[in-house]
C-alpha positions in Angstrom: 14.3 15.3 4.8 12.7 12.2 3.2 11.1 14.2 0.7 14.9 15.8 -0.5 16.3 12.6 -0.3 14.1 11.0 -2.8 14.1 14.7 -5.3 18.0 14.0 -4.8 17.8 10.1 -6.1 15.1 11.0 -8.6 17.3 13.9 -9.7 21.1 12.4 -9.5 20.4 8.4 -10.1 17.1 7.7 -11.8 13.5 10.0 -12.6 10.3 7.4 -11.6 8.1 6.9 -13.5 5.8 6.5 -10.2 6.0 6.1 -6.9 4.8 3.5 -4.6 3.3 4.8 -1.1 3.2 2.0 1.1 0.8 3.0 3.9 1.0 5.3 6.7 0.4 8.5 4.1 -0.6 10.5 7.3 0.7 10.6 11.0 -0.3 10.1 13.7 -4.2 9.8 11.8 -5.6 10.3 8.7 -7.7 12.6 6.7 -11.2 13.2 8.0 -12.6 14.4 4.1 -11.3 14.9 1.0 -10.9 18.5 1.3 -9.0 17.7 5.1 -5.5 20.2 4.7 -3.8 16.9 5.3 -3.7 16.3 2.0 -2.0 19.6 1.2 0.0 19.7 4.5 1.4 16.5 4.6 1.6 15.4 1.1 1.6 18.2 -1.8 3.3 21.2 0.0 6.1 18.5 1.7 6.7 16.1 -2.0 5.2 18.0 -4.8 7.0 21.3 -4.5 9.9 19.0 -6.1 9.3 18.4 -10.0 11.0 15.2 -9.6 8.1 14.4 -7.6 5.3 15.2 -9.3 4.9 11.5 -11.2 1.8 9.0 -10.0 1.2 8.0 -6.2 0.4 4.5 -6.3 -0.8 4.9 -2.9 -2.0 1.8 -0.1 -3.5 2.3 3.2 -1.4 2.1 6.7 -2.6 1.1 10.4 -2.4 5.3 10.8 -4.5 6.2 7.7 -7.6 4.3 9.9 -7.1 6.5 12.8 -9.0 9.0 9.9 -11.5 7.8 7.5 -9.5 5.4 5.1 -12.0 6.1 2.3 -11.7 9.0 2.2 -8.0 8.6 0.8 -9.6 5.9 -1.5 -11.8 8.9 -2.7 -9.3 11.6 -3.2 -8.6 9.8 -6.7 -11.0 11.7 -7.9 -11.7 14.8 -6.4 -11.1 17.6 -8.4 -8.4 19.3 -6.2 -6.3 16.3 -6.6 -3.5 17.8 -8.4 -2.8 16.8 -11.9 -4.3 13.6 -10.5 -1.3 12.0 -9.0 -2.9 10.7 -6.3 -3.7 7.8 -6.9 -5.5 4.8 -5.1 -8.9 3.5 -7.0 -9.9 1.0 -4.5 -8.2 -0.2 -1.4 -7.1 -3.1 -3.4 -6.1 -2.6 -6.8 -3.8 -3.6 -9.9 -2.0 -1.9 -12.4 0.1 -2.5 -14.9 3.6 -0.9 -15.9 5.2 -2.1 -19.6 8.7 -3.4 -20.0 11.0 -3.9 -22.9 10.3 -6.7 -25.3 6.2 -6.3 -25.2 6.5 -8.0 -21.3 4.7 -6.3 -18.1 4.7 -6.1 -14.5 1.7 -5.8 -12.7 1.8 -4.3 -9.0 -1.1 -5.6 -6.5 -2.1 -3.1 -4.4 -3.2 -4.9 -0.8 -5.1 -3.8 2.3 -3.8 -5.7 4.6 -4.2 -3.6 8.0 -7.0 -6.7 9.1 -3.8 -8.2 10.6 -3.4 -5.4 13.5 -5.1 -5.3 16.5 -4.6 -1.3 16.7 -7.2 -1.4 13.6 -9.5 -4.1 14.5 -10.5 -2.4 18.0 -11.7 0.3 16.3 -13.0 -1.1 12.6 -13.8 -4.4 13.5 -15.2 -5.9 10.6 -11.2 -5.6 8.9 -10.8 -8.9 10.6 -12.9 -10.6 8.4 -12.5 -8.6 5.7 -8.7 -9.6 5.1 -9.7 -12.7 4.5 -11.7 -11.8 1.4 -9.0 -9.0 0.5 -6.5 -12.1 0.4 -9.1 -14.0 -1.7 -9.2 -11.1 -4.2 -5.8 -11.3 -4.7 -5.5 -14.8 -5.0 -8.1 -14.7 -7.8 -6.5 -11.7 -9.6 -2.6 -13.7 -9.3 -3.9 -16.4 -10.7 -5.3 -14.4 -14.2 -2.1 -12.8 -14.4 0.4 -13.3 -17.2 2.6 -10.6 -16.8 6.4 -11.5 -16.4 7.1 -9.8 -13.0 4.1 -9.6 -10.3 4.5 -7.5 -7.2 2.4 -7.1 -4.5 2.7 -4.1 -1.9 0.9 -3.4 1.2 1.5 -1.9 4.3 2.7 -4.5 6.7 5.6 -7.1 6.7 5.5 -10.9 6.8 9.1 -11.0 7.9 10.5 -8.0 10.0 13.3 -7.9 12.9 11.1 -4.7 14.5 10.9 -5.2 18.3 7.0 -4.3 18.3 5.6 -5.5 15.0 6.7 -9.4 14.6 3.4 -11.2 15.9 1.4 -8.6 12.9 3.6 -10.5 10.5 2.9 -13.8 12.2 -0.9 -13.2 11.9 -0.4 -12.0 8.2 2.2 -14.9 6.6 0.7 -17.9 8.6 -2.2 -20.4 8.2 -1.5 -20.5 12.4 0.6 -18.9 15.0 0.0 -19.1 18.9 -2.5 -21.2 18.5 -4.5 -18.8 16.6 -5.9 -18.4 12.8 -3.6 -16.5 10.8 -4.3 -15.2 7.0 -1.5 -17.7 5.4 -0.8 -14.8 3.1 3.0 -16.3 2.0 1.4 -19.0 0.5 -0.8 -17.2 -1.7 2.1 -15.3 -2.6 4.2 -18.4 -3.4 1.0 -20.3 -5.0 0.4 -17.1 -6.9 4.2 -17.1 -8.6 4.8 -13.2 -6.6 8.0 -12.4 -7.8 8.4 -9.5 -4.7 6.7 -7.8 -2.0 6.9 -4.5 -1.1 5.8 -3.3 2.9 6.1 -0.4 5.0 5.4 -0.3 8.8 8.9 -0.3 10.5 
């Protein structure tokens, strides 16, 4: 039903020009390989049988897409049987750019930020850590940024009213929460002039 609904909007109201795939690409786990039917199962035969569809996946990793092997998604970019290459995800953190009228930009920041979740860190501990340097990255690449608009999306909120998920986005937007070290990441966000961010989860 998803998949109609957005070949009816793309159809009736507006065609992307890409689409933004914030995390949990695969339920209840991810691909295994790139060659895992997943990928054809869940993804081509469900959203690319609509032509509406078939425009670039700017695709980010959810808590789900670790209960596979997340780089394996990361590596599906370039596989050969990635069709017409619209998958696409370069790294687990990446930028692009998408040009706007009057020579301006927006530039979309592709975050990882699944370090914040316990239900990852039990089993890939070193994501803990590794947010840390993820938020870093981002910081770095907001600060070289001139384009007008900057987005960031990611997987998990730092606000949400969700019964089960509100302490993921206390760990992820503060410095501290319950007495314990959060990733502060709204204040790189504010310090890096982020116009929006885009999350998934709920």
């Amino acid at each position: 039903m998803l998949a109609q609904a957005m070949d009816k909007w793309a159809t009736t109201v507006e065609a992307p020009s890409f689409i933004l795939a914030l995390g949990d690409n695969f339920y209840p786990s991810g691909p295994k390989s790139t060659t895992d039917d997943k990928f054809k199962t869940v993804w081509i035969d469900i959203f690319l049988k609509y032509e509406s569809l078939k425009v670039p996946w700017k695709v980010i990793l959810g808590n789900h897409d670790y209960d596979g092997k997340p780089e394996c998604q990361v590596a599906y970019t370039q596989a050969p049987h990635n069709p017409l290459g619209l998958w696409q995800m370069p790294d687990r953190n990446y930028t692009f750019q998408y040009p706007l009228p009057n020579n301006k930009v927006v530039e979309f920041f592709g975050l990882d930020t699944n370090g914040a979740q316990g239900h990852v860190r039990s089993r890939h501990p070193e994501m803990r850590n590794k947010l840390f340097e993820y938020k870093e990255w981002l910081s770095n690449n907001l600060k070289r940024s001139n384009a007008h608009w900057k987005i960031v999306f990611a997987h998990h909120p730092l606000y949400t009213k969700g019964y089960n998920h509100g302490v993921i986005g206390d760990c992820l937007r503060e410095h501290q929460y319950n007495g314990r070290i959060g990733y502060g990441l709204e204040s790189t966000l504010l310090d890096g002039k982020v116009d929006a961010y885009f999350s998934g989860h709920e």
